[in-house]
N, CA and C atoms as an extended XYZ file, in Angstrom:
147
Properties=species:S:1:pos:R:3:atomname:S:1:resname:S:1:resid:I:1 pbc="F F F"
N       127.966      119.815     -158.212 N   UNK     1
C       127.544      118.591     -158.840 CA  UNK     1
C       127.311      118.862     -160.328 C   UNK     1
N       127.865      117.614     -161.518 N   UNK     2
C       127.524      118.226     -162.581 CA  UNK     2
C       127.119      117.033     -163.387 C   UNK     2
N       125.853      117.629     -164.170 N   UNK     3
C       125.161      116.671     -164.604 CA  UNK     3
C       125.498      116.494     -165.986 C   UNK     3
N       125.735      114.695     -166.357 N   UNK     4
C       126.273      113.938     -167.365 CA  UNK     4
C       125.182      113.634     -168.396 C   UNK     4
N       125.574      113.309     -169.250 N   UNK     5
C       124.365      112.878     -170.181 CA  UNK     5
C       124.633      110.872     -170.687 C   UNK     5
N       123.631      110.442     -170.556 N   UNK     6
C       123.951      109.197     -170.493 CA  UNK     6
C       125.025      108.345     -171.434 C   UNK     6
N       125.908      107.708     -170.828 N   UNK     7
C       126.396      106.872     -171.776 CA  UNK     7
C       126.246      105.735     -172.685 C   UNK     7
N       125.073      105.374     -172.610 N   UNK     8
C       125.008      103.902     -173.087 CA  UNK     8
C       123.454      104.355     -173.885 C   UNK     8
N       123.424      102.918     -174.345 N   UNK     9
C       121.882      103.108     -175.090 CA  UNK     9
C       120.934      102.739     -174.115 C   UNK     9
N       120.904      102.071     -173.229 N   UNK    10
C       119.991      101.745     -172.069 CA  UNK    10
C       119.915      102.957     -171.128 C   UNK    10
N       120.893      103.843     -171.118 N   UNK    11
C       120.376      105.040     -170.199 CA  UNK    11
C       119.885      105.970     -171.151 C   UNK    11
N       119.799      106.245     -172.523 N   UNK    12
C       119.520      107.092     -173.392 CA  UNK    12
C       117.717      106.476     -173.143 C   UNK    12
N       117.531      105.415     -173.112 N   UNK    13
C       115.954      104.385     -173.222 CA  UNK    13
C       115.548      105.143     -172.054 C   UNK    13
N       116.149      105.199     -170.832 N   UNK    14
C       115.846      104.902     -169.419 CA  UNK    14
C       115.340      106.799     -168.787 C   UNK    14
N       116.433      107.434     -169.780 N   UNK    15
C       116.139      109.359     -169.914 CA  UNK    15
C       115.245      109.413     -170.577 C   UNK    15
N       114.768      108.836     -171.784 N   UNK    16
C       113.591      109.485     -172.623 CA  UNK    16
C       112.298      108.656     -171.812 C   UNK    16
N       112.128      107.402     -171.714 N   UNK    17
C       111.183      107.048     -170.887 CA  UNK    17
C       110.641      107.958     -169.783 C   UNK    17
N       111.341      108.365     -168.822 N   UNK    18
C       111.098      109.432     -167.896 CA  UNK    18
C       110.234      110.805     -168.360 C   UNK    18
N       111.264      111.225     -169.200 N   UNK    19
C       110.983      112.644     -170.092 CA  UNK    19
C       109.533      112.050     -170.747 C   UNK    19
N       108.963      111.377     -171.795 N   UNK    20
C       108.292      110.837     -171.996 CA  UNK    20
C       106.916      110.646     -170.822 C   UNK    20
N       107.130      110.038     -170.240 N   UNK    21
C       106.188      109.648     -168.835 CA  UNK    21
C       105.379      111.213     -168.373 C   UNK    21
N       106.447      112.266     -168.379 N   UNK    22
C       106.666      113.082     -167.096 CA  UNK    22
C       105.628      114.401     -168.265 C   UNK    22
N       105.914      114.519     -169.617 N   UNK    23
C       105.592      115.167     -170.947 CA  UNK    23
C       104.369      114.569     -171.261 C   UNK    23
N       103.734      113.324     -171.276 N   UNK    24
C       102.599      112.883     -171.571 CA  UNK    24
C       101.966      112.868     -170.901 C   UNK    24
N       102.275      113.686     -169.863 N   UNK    25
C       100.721      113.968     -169.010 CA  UNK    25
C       100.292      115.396     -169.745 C   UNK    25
N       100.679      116.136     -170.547 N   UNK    26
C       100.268      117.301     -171.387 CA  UNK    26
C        99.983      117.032     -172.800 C   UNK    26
N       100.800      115.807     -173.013 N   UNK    27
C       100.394      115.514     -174.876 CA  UNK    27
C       100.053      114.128     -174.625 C   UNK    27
N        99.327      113.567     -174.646 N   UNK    28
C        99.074      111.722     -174.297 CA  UNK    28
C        99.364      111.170     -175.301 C   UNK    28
N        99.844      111.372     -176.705 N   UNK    29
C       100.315      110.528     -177.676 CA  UNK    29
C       102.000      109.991     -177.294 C   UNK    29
N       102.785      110.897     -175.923 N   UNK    30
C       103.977      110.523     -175.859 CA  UNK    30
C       103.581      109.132     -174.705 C   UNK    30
N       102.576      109.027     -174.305 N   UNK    31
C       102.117      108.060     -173.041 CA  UNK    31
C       102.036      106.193     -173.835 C   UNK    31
N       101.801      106.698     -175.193 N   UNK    32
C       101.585      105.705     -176.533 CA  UNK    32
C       103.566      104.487     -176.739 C   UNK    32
N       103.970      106.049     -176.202 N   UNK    33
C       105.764      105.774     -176.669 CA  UNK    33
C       106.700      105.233     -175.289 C   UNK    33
N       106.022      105.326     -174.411 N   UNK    34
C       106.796      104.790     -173.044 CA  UNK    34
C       106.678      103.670     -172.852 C   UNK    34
N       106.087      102.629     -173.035 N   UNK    35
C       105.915      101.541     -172.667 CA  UNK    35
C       107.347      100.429     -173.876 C   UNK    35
N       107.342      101.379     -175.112 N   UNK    36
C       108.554      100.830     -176.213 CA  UNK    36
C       109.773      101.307     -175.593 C   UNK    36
N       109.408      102.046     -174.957 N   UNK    37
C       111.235      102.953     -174.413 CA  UNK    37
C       111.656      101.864     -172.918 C   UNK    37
N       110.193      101.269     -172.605 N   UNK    38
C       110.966      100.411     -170.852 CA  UNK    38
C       111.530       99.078     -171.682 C   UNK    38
N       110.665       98.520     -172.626 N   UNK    39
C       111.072       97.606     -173.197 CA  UNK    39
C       112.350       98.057     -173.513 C   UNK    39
N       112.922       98.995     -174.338 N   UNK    40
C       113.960       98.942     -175.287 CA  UNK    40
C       115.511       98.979     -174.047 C   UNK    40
N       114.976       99.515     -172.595 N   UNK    41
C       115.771       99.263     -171.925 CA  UNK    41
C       115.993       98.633     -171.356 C   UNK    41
N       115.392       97.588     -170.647 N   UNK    42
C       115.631       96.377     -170.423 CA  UNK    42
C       116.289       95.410     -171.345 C   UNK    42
N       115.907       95.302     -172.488 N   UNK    43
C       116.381       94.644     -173.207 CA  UNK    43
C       118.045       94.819     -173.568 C   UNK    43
N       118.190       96.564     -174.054 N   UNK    44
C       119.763       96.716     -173.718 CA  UNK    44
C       120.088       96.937     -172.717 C   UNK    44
N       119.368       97.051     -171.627 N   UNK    45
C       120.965       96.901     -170.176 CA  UNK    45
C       120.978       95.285     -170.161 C   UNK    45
N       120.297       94.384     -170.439 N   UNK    46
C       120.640       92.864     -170.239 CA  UNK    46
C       121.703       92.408     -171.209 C   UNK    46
N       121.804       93.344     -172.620 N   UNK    47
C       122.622       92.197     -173.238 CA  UNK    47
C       124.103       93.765     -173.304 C   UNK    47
N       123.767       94.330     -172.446 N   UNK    48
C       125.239       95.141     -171.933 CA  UNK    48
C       125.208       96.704     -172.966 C   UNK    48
N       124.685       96.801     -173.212 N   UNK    49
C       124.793       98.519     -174.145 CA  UNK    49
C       124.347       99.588     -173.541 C   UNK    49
């Protein structure tokens, strides 16, 4: 199995959100930045990017 790196800007939102989430339980200023990264993906997987 081999792992891809996202194509679009909504999966680039959708990887750092995670990374983000998963990292701010050790630095809580990245916990500040996840909530702009769900927005920013929703917003581009709806209008297709």
């Amino acid at each position: 199995m081999k792992i891809t790196m996202p194509q679009s800007i909504s999966g680039w939102c959708m990887w750092l959100f995670f990374l983000c989430t998963g990292v701010g339980m050790f630095v809580p200023v990245l916990l500040a930045i996840a909530p702009w990264l769900a927005l920013a993906y929703a917003v581009f997987f709806f209008i297709g990017m």
